[in-house]
KOLMARFI-816828 format. One record per residue (C-alpha): residue in three letters; chain; z, y, x. Coordinates in Angstrom, 1 decimal. Layout:
# KOLMARFI-816828
rec rest=ALA; kette=A; up=Z; north=Y; east=X
...
END
This chain:
# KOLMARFI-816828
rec rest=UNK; kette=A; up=-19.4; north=44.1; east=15.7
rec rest=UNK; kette=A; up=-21.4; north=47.0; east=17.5
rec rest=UNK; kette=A; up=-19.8; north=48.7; east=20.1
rec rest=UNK; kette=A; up=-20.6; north=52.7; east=19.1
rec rest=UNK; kette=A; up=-19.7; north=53.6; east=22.4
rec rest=UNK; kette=A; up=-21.8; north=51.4; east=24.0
rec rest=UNK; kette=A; up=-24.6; north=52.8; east=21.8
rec rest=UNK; kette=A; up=-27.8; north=54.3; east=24.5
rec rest=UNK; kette=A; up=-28.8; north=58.3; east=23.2
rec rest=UNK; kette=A; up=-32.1; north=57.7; east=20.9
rec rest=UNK; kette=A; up=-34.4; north=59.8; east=22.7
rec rest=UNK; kette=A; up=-37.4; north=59.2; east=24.9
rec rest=UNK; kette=A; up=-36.8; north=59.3; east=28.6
rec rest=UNK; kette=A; up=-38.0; north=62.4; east=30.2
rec rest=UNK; kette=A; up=-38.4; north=61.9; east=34.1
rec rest=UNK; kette=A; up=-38.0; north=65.3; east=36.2
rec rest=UNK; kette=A; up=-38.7; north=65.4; east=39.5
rec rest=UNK; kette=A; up=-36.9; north=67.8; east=41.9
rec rest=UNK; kette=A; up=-37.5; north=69.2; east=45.4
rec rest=UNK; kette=A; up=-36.6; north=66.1; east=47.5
rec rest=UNK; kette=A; up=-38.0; north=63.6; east=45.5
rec rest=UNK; kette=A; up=-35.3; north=62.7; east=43.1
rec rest=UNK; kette=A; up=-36.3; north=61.2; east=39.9
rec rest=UNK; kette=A; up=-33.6; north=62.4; east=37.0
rec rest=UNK; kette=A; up=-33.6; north=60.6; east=34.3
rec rest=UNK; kette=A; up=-32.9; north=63.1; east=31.3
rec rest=UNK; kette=A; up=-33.6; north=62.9; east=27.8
rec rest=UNK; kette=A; up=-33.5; north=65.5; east=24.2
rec rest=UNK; kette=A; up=-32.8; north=65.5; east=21.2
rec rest=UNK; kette=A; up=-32.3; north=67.9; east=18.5
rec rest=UNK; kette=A; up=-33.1; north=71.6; east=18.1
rec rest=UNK; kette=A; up=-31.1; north=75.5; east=18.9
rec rest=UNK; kette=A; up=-28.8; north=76.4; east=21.0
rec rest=UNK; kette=A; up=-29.2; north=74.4; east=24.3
rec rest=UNK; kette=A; up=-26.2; north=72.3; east=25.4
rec rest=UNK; kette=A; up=-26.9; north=70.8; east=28.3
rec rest=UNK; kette=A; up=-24.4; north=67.7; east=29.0
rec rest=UNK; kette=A; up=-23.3; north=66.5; east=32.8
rec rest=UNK; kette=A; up=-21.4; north=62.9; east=33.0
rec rest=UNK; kette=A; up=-18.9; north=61.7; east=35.2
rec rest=UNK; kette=A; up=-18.7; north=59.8; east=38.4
rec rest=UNK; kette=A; up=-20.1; north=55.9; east=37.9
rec rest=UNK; kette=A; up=-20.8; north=56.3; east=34.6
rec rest=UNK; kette=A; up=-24.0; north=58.0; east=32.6
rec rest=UNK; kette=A; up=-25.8; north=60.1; east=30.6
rec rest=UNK; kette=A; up=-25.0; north=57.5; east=27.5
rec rest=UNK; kette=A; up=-20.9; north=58.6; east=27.8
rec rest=UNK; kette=A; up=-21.8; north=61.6; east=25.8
rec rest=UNK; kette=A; up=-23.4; north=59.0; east=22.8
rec rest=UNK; kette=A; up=-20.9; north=60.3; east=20.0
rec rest=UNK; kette=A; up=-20.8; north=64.0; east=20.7
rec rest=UNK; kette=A; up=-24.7; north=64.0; east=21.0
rec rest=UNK; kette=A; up=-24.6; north=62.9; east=17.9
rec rest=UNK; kette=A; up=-22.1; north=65.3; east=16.3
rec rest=UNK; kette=A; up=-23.5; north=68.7; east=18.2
rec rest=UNK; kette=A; up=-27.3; north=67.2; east=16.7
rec rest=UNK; kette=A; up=-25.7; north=67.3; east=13.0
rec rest=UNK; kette=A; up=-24.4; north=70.7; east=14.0
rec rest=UNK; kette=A; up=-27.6; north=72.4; east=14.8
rec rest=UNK; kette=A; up=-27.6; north=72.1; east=18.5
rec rest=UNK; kette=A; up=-30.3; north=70.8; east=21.0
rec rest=UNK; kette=A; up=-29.0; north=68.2; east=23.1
rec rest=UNK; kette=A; up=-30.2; north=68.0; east=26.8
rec rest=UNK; kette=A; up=-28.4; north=64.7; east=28.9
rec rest=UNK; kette=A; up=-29.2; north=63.4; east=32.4
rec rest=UNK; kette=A; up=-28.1; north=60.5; east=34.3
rec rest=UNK; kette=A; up=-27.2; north=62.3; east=37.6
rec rest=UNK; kette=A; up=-28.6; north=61.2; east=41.0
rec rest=UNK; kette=A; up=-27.7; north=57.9; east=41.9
rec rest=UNK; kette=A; up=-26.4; north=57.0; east=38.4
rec rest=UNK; kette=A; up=-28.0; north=55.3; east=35.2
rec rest=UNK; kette=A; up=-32.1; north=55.3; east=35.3
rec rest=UNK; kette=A; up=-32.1; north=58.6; east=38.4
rec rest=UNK; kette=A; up=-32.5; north=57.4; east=41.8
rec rest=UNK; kette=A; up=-31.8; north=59.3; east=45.2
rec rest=UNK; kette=A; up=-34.6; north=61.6; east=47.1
rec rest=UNK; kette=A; up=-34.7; north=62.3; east=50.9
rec rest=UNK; kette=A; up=-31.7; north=64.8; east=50.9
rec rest=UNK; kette=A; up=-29.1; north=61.7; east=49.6
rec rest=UNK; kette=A; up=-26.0; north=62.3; east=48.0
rec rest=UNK; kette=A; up=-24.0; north=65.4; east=47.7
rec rest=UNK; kette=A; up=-22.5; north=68.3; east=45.9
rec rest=UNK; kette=A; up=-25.0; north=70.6; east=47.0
rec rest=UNK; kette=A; up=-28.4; north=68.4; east=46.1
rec rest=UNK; kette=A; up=-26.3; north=68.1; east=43.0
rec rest=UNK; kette=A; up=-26.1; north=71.3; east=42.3
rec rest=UNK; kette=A; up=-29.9; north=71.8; east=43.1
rec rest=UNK; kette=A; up=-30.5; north=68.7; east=40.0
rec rest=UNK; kette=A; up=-28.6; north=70.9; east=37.9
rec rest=UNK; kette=A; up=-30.7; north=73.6; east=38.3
rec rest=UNK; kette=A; up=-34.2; north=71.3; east=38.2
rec rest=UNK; kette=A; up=-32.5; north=70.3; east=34.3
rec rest=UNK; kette=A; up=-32.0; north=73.6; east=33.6
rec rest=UNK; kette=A; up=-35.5; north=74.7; east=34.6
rec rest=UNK; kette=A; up=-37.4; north=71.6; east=33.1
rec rest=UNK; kette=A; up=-36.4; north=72.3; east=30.0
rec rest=UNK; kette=A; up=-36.8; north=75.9; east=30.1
rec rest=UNK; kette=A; up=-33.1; north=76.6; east=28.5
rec rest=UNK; kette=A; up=-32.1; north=80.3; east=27.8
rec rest=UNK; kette=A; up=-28.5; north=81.1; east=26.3
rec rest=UNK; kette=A; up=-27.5; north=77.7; east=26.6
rec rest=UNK; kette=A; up=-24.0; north=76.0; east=27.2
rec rest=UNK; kette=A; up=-23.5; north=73.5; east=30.2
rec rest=UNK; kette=A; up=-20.4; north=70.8; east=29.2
rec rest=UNK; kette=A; up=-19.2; north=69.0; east=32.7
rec rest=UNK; kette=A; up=-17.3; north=65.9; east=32.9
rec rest=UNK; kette=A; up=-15.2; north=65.3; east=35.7
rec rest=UNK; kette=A; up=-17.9; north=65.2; east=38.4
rec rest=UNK; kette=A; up=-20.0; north=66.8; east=36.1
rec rest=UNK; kette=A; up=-17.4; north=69.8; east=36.1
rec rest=UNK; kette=A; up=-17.0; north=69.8; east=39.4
rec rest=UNK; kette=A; up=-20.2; north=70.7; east=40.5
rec rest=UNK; kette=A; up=-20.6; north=73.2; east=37.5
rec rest=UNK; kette=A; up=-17.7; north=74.7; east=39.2
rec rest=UNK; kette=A; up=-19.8; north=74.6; east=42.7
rec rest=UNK; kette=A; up=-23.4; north=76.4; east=40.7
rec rest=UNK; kette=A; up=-21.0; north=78.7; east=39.0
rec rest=UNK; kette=A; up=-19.6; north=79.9; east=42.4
rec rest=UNK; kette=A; up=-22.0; north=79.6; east=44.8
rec rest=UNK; kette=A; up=-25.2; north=80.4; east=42.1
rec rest=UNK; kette=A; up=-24.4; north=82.6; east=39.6
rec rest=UNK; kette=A; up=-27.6; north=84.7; east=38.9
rec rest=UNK; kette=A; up=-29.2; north=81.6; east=39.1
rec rest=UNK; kette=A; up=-27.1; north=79.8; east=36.4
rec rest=UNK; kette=A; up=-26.6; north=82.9; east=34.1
rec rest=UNK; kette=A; up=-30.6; north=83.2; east=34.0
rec rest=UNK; kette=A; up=-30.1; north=79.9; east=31.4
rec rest=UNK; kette=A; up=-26.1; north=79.6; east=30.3
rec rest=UNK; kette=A; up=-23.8; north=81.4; east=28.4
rec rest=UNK; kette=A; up=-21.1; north=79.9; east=29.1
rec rest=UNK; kette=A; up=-20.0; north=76.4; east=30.4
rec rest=UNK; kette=A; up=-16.8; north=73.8; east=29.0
rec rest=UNK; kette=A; up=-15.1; north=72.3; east=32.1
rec rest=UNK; kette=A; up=-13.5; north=69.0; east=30.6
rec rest=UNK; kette=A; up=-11.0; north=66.9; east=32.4
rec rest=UNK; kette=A; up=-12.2; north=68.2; east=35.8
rec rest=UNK; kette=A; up=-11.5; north=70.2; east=39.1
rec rest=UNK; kette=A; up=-12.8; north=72.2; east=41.7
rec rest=UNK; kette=A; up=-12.1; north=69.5; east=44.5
rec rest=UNK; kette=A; up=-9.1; north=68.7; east=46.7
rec rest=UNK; kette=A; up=-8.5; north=66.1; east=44.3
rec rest=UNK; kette=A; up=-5.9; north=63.9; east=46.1
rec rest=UNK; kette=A; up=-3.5; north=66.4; east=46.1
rec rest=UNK; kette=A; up=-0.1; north=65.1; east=44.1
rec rest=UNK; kette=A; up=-2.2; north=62.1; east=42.9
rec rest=UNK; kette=A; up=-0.7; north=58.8; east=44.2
rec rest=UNK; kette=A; up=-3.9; north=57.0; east=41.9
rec rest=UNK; kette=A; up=-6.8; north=58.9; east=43.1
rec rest=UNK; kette=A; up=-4.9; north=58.4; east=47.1
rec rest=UNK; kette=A; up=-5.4; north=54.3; east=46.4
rec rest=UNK; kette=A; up=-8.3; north=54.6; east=43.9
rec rest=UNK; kette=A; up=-11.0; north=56.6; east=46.1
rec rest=UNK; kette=A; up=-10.5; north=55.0; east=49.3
rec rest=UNK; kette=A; up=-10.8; north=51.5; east=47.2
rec rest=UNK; kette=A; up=-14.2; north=52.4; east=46.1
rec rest=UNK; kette=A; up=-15.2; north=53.9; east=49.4
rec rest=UNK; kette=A; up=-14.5; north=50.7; east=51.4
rec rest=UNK; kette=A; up=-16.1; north=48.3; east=48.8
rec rest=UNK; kette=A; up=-13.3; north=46.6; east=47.5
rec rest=UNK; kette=A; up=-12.9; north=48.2; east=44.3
rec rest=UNK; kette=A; up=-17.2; north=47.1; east=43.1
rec rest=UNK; kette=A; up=-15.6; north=43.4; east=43.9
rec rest=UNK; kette=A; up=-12.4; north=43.8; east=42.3
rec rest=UNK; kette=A; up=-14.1; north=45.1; east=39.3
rec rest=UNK; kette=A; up=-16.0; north=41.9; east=38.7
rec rest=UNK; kette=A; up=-12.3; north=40.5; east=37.9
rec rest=UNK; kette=A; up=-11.7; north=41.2; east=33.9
rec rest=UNK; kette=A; up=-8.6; north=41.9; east=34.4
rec rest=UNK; kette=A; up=-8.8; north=44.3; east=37.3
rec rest=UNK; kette=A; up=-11.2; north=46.1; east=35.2
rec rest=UNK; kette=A; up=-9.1; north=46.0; east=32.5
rec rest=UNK; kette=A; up=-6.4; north=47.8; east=34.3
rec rest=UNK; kette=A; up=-8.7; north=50.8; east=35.5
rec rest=UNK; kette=A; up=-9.8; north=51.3; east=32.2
rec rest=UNK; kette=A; up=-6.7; north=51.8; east=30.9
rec rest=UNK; kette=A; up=-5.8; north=54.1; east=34.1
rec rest=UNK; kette=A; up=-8.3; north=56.7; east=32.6
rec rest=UNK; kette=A; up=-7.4; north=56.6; east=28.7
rec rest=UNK; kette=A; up=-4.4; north=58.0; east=27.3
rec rest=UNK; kette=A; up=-2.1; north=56.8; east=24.7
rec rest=UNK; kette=A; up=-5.0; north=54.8; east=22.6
rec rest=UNK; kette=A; up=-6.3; north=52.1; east=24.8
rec rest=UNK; kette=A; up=-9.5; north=51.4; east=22.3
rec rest=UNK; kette=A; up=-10.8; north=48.1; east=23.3
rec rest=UNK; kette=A; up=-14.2; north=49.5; east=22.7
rec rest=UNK; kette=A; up=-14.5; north=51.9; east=24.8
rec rest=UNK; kette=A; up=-12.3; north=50.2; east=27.5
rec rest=UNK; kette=A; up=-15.8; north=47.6; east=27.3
rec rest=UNK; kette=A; up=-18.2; north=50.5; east=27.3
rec rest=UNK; kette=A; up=-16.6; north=52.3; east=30.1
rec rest=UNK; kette=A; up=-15.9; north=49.3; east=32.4
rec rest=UNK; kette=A; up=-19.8; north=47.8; east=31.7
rec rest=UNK; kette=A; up=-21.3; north=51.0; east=33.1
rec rest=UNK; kette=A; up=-18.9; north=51.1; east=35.9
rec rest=UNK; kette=A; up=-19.9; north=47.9; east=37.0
rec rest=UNK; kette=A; up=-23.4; north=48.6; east=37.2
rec rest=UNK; kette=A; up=-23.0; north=51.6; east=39.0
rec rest=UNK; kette=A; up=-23.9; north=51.1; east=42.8
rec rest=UNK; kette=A; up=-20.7; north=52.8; east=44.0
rec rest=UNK; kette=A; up=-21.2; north=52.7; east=47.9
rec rest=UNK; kette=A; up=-24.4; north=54.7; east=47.7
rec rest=UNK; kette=A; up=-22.0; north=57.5; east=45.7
rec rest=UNK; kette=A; up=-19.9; north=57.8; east=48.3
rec rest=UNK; kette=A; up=-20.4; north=61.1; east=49.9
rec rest=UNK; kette=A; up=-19.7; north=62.4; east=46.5
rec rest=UNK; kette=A; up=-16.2; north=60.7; east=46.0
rec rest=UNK; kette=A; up=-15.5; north=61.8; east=49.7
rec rest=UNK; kette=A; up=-17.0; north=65.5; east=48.4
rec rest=UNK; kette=A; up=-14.1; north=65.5; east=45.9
rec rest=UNK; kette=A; up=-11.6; north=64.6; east=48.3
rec rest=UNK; kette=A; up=-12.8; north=67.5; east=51.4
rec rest=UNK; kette=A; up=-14.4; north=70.4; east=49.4
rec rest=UNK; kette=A; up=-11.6; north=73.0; east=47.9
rec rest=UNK; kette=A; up=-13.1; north=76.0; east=45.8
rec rest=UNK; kette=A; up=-10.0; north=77.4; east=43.9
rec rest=UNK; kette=A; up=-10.1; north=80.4; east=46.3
rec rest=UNK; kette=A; up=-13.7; north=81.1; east=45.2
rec rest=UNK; kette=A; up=-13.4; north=80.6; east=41.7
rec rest=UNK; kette=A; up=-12.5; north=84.5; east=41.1
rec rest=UNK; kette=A; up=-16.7; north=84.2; east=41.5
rec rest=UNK; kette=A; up=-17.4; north=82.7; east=38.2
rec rest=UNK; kette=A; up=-18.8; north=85.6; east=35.8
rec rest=UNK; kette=A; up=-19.7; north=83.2; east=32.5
rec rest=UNK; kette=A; up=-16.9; north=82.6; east=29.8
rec rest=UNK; kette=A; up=-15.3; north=79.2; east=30.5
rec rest=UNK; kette=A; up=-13.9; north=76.9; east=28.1
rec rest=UNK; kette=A; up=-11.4; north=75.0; east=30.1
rec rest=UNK; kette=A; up=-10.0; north=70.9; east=28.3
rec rest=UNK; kette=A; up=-7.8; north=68.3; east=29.6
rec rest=UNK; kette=A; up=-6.2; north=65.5; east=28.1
rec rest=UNK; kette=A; up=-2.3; north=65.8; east=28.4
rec rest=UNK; kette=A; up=-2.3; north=62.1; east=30.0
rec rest=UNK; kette=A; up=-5.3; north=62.3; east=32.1
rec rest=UNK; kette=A; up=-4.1; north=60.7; east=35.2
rec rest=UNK; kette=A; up=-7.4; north=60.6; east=36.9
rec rest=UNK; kette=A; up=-7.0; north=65.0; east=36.8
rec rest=UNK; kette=A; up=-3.9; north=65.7; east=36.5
rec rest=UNK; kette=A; up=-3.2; north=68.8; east=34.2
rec rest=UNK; kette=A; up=-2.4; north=70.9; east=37.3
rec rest=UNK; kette=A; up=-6.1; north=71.0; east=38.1
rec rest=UNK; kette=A; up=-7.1; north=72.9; east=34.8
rec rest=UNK; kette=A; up=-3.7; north=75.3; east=34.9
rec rest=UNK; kette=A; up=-5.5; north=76.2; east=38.4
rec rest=UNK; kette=A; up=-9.3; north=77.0; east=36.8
rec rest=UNK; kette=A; up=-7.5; north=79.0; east=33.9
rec rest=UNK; kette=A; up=-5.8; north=80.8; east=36.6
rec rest=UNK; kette=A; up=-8.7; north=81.7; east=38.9
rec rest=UNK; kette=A; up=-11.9; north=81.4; east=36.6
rec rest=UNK; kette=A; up=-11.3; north=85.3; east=34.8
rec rest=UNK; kette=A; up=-11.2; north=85.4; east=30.9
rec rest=UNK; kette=A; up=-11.0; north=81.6; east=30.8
rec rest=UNK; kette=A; up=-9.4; north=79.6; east=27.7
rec rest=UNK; kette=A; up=-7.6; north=76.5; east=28.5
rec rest=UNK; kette=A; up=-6.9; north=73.7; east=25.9
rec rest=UNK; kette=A; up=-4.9; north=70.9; east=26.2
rec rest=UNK; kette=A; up=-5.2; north=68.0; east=24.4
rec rest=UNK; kette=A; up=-2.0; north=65.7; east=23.5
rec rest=UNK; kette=A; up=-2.0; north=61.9; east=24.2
rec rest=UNK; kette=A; up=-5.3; north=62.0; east=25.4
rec rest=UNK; kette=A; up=-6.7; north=61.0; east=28.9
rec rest=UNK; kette=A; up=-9.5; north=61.2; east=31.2
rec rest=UNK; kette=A; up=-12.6; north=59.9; east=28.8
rec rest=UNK; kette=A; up=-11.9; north=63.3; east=26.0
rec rest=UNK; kette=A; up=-15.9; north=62.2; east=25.6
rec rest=UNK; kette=A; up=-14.8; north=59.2; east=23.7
rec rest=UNK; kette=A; up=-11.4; north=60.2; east=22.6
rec rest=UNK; kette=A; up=-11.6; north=63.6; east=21.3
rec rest=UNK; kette=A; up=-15.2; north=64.4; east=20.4
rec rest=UNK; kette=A; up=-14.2; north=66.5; east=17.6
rec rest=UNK; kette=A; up=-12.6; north=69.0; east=20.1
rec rest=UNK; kette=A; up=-15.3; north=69.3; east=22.7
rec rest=UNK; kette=A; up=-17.8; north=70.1; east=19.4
rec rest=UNK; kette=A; up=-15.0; north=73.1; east=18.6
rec rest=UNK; kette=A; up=-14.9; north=74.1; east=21.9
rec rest=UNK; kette=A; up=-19.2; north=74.4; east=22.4
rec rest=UNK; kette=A; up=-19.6; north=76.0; east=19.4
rec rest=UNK; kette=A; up=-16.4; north=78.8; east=20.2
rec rest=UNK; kette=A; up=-19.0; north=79.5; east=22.9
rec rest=UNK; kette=A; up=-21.8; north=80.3; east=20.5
rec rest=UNK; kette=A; up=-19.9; north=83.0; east=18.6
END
């Protein structure tokens, strides 16, 4: 049987090249309103393989990149971090010359929209509309989290990419970011990325969420934000989201019951909702 969520985007690869060297991986498909998509930490551009799909047969064009050090991008001279993130964001948006689009940020992905929004925001209005935050968080991300407290500093020292390789171990961290539904397929899709994701390299990021705290700044953000979280995301607790809606002005916040941390996968149907409120 064919695992849909294993499924690669159909597009041809379109390499962009930013300041420092970075080769981003990105790829299109589809044409009108812009909706550029920004994965998560250790995965890829390839998480957001149903909902490209879905906002294509909705009339949107669909812009996805593997972020530095994931997928097919590597890493230029300035390494990893939330700022040369930020800057790749920007490359995207400028490569593909998008005007009144709508940014969608997973997890990392959200969290360094959150950084461009704050810290760029004539910058990032030049091409967005508006921007849906999904199961993420503007940093200090250990905070009344006992998993991310063993998770991060696993994959920080190395152990978790060698506790990984053991089925069951992965098995168990799969489940730690699904809600109620533990779908066997996408527990296999999610885990088969993971593990060939070179975690240590990544590390300044994962340390980036732990250190870097922007709630106070978030009264910054000028573009409409649709804010979603799973009920039973773990991996971002609910708490995180109640905070964006209450410092990112005019914000909507959704929350989704019974679902977890991969809303990508569980709940396309709702992100689709939530981009095209954006367009009206």
């Amino acid at each position: 049987m064919v695992n849909v969520f294993q499924r690669p985007l159909s597009a041809a690869e379109r390499v962009i090249t930013t300041d420092d060297g970075t080769r981003l991986s990105t790829v299109a498909m589809g044409s009108g309103t812009p909706v550029v998509l920004a994965h998560g930490f250790a995965v890829d551009m390839h998480e957001w393989n149903v909902i490209a799909e879905d906002l294509v047969r909705c009339g949107f064009k669909v812009i996805a990149f593997d972020q530095r050090g994931h997928g097919r991008s590597d890493i230029g001279s300035q390494g990893v971090g939330s700022r040369q993130m930020v800057d790749d964001y920007l490359a995207v948006l400028r490569g593909y010359d998008v005007t009144g689009g709508i940014l969608v940020g997973h997890s990392m992905g959200g969290f360094l929209a959150i950084r461009a929004l704050v810290e760029q925001p004539t910058a990032m209005a030049r091409h967005l509309r508006g921007c849906v935050l999904m199961a993420t968080f503007a940093g200090d991300v250990n905070r009344k989290n006992l998993q991310n407290r063993v998770q991060i500093p696993m994959i920080q020292s190395g152990l978790m990419g060698k506790m990984i390789r053991s089925d069951a171990t992965a098995a168990f961290f799969a489940k730690s970011v699904m809600g109620d539904e533990k779908h066997p397929q996408m527990m296999d899709a999610f885990i088969d990325t993971f593990r060939r994701t070179d975690l240590q390299q990544l590390v300044p990021i994962l340390t980036a969420f732990v250190k870097e705290d922007r709630y106070g700044e978030l009264g910054n953000i000028s573009l409409p934000c649709r804010i979603v979280v799973g009920e039973k995301d773990k991996t971002t607790p609910p708490f995180h989201t109640d905070w964006l809606h209450k410092g990112i002005k005019g914000s909507t916040l959704r929350r989704i019951p019974g679902k977890g941390h991969m809303l990508n996968w569980e709940a396309p149907e709702i992100l689709v909702e939530e981009i095209v409120a954006l367009t009206k």
